[in-house]
FIBA-823774 format. One record per residue (C-alpha): residue number from 1; residue in three letters; x, y, z. Coordinates in pm, whole numbers, plus 50000, padded with zeros to 5 digits. Layout:
BEGIN
   resi   resn      px      py      pz
    NUM    ALA       X       Y       Z
...
***
This chain:
BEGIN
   resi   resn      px      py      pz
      1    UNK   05892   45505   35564
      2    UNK   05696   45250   35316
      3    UNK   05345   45400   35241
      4    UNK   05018   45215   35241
      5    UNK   05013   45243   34809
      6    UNK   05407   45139   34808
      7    UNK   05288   44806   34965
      8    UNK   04994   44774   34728
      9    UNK   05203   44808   34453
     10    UNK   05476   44601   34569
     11    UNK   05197   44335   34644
     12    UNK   05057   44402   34313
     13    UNK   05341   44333   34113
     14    UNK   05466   44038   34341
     15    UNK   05102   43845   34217
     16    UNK   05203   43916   33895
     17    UNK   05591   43855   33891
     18    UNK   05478   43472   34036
     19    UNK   05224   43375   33820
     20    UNK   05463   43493   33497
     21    UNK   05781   43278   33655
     22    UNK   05561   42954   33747
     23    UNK   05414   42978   33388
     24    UNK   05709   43031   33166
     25    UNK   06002   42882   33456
     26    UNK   06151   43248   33469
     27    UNK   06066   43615   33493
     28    UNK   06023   43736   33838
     29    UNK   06290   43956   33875
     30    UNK   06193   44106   33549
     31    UNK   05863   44192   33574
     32    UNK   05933   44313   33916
     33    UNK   06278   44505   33835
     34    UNK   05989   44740   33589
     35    UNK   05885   44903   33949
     36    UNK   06049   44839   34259
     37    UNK   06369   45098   34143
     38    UNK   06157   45354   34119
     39    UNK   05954   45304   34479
     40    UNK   06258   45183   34690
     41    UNK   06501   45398   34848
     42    UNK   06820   45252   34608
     43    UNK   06857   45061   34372
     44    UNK   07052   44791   34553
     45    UNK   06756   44742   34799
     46    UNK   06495   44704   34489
     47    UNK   06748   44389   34333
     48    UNK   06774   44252   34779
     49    UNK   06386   44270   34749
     50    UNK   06323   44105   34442
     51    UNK   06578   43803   34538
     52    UNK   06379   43726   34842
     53    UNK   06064   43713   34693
     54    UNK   06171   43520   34429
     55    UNK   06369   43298   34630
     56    UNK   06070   43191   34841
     57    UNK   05830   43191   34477
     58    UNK   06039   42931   34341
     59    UNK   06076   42691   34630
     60    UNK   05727   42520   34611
     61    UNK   05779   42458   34255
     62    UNK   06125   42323   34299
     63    UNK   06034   42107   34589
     64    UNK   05708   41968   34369
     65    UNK   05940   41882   34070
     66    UNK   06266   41763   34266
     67    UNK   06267   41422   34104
     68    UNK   06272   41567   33769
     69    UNK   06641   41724   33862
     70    UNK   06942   41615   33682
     71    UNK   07241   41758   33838
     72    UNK   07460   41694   33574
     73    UNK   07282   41972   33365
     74    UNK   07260   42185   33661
     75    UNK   07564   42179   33866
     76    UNK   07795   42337   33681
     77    UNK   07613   42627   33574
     78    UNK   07479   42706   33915
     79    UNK   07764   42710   34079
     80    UNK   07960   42942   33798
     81    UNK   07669   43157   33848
     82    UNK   07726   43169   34239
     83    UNK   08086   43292   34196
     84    UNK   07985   43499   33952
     85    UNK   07710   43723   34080
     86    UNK   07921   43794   34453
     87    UNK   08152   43970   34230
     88    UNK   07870   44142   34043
     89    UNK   07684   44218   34328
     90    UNK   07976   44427   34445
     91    UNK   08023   44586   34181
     92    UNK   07679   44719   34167
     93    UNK   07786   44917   34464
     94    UNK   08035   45171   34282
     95    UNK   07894   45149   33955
     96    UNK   07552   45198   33729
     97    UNK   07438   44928   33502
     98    UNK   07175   45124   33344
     99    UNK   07339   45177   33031
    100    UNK   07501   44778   33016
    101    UNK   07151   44688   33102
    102    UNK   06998   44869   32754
    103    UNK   07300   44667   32598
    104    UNK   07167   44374   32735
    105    UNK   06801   44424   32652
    106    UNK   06893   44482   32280
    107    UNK   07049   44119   32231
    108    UNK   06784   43951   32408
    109    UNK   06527   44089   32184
    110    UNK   06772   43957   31891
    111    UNK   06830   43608   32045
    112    UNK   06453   43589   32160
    113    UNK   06365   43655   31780
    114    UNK   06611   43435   31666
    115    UNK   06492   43130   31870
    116    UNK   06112   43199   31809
    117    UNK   06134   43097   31471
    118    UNK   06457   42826   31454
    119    UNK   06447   42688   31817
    120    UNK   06429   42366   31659
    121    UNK   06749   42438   31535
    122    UNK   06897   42517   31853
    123    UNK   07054   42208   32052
    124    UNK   07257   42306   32359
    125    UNK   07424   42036   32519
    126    UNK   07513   42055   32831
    127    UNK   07905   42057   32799
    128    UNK   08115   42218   33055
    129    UNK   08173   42508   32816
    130    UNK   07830   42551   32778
    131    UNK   07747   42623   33179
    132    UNK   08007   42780   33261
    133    UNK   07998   43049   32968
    134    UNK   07623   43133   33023
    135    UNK   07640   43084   33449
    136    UNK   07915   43360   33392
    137    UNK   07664   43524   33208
    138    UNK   07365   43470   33421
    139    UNK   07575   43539   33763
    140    UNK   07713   43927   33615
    141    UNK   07294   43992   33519
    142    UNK   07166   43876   33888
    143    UNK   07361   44054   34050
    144    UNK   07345   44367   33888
    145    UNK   07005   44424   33778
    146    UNK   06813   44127   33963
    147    UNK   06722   43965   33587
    148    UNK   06935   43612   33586
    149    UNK   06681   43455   33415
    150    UNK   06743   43456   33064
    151    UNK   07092   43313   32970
    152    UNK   06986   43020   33236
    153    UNK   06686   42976   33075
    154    UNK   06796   42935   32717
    155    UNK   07010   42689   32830
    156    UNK   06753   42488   33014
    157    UNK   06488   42494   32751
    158    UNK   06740   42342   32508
    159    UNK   06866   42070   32712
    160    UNK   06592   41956   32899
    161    UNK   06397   41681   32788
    162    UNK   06017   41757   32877
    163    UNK   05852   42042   33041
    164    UNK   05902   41919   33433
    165    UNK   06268   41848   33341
    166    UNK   06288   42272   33283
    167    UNK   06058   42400   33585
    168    UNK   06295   42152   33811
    169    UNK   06591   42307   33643
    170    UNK   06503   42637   33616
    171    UNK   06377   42680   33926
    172    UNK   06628   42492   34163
    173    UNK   06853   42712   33976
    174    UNK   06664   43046   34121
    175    UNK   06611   42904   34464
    176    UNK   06968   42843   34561
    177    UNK   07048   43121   34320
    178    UNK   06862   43375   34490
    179    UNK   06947   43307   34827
    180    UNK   07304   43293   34799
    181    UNK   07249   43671   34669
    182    UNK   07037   43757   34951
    183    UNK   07339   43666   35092
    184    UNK   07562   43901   34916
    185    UNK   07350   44139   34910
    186    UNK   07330   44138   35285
    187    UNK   07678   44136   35321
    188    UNK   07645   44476   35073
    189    UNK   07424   44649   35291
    190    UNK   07137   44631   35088
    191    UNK   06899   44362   35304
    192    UNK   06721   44720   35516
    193    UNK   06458   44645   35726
    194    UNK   06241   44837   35492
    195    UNK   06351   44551   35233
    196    UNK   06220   44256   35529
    197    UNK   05918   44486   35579
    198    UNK   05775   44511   35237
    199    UNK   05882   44105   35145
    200    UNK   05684   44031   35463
    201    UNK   05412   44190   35337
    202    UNK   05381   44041   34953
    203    UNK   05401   43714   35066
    204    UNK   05096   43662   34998
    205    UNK   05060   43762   34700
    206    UNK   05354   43626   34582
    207    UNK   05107   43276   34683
    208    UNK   04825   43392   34477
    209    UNK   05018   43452   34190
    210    UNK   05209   43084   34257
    211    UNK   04888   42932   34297
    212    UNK   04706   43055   33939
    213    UNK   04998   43020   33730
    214    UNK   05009   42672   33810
    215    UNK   04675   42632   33736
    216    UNK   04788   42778   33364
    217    UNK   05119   42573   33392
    218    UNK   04910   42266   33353
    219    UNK   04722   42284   33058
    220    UNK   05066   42391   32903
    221    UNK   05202   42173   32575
    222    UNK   05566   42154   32562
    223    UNK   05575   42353   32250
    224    UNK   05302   42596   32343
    225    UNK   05589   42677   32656
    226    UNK   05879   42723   32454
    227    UNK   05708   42965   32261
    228    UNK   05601   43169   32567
    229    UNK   05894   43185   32691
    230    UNK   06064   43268   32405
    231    UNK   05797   43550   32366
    232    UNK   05842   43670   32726
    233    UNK   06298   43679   32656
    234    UNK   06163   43928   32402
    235    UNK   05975   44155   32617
    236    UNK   06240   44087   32897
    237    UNK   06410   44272   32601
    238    UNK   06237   44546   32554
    239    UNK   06206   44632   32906
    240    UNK   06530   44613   32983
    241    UNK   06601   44905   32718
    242    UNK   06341   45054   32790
    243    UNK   06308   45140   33169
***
């Protein structure tokens, strides 16, 4: 049975999870994958929870920024990804990630490091290789720990051409992303009705936090964005080896 303070703090967290991902273009699961294990009944249920939130988080940017899409650069990495995570999402139900997750965490902290200070080295192009090397990628980290974000999103900051070009990427990419793992997840078992209950519930605040990170979003340089996120892949990082 979800208490009163569970909701609270899943509320709590769902504000915050939204304004990070419609600032930076990513980070939802993330910041939300630092609590919900710990207050949901598995840990299967805590990734089905965070995919519906985030699902519905990053439709109002993606429908605001549609005409910024360029399937070309999205396409092919979206749909690797959607192969990629019902596999991974299957696997999540015989196996533990935790330790491949502090694996994980340590080379993003590199990589985030790495493209702090010589992103203006760094020019992706977006080659079939490319997408379907880091959708691979992105697909085996949604759907085992929820966190698909950041192999996506290095991607899209390098090939995108201005900072509308990236939200629209990024998240069109999470939208039909994360509801082709609710899916999955579903299909898994792991959609309860205590999952429905509590997403029902941070709606709301999953609103809030939509509506003052785009406040924030706006008075956003294009460089001033590439650093934050690039700052946030760090502590993605450190959570991830962390917790």
């Amino acid at each position: 049975m979800t208490t009163a303070f569970t909701l609270v703090l899943v509320a709590v967290f769902a504000a915050l999870s939204s304004f990070v991902q419609r600032v930076t273009g990513f980070g939802f699961g993330i910041v939300m994958m630092t609590m919900l294990p710990y207050i949901m009944p598995s840990y299967g249920e805590a990734t089905a929870l965070s995919g519906i939130l985030a699902a519905c988080m990053a439709l109002i940017p993606a429908v605001t920024h549609r005409r910024y899409v360029r399937l070309g650069k999205l396409l092919p990495i979206l749909l690797t990804f959607l192969v990629l995570s019902f596999f991974s999402v299957k696997v999540l139900t015989v196996i533990d990630g935790h330790s491949l997750k502090r694996w994980f965490g340590v080379a993003l902290i590199v990589v985030s490091i790495y493209l702090f200070f010589f992103s203006d080295k760094v020019r992706l192009k977006p080659t079939m290789p490319v997408q379907i090397s880091l959708g691979a990628l992105s697909g085996l980290l949604g759907g085992m720990f929820a966190m698909q974000g950041p192999p996506a999103v290095v991607y899209f900051m390098a090939s995108s051409e201005s900072k509308d070009e990236y939200i629209a990427a990024t998240q069109w990419y999470f939208v039909t992303g994360n509801l082709m793992m609710t899916l999955f997840r579903w299909q898994s078992g792991f959609v309860s009705h205590e999952v429905l209950h509590s997403a029902l519930i941070a709606l709301p605040a999953v609103a809030l936090g939509l509506w003052v990170g785009a406040k924030v979003y706006g008075r956003l340089h294009n460089d001033h964005l590439r650093r934050i996120v690039y700052l946030f892949l760090a502590v993605a990082g450190v959570v991830s080896v962390v917790l």
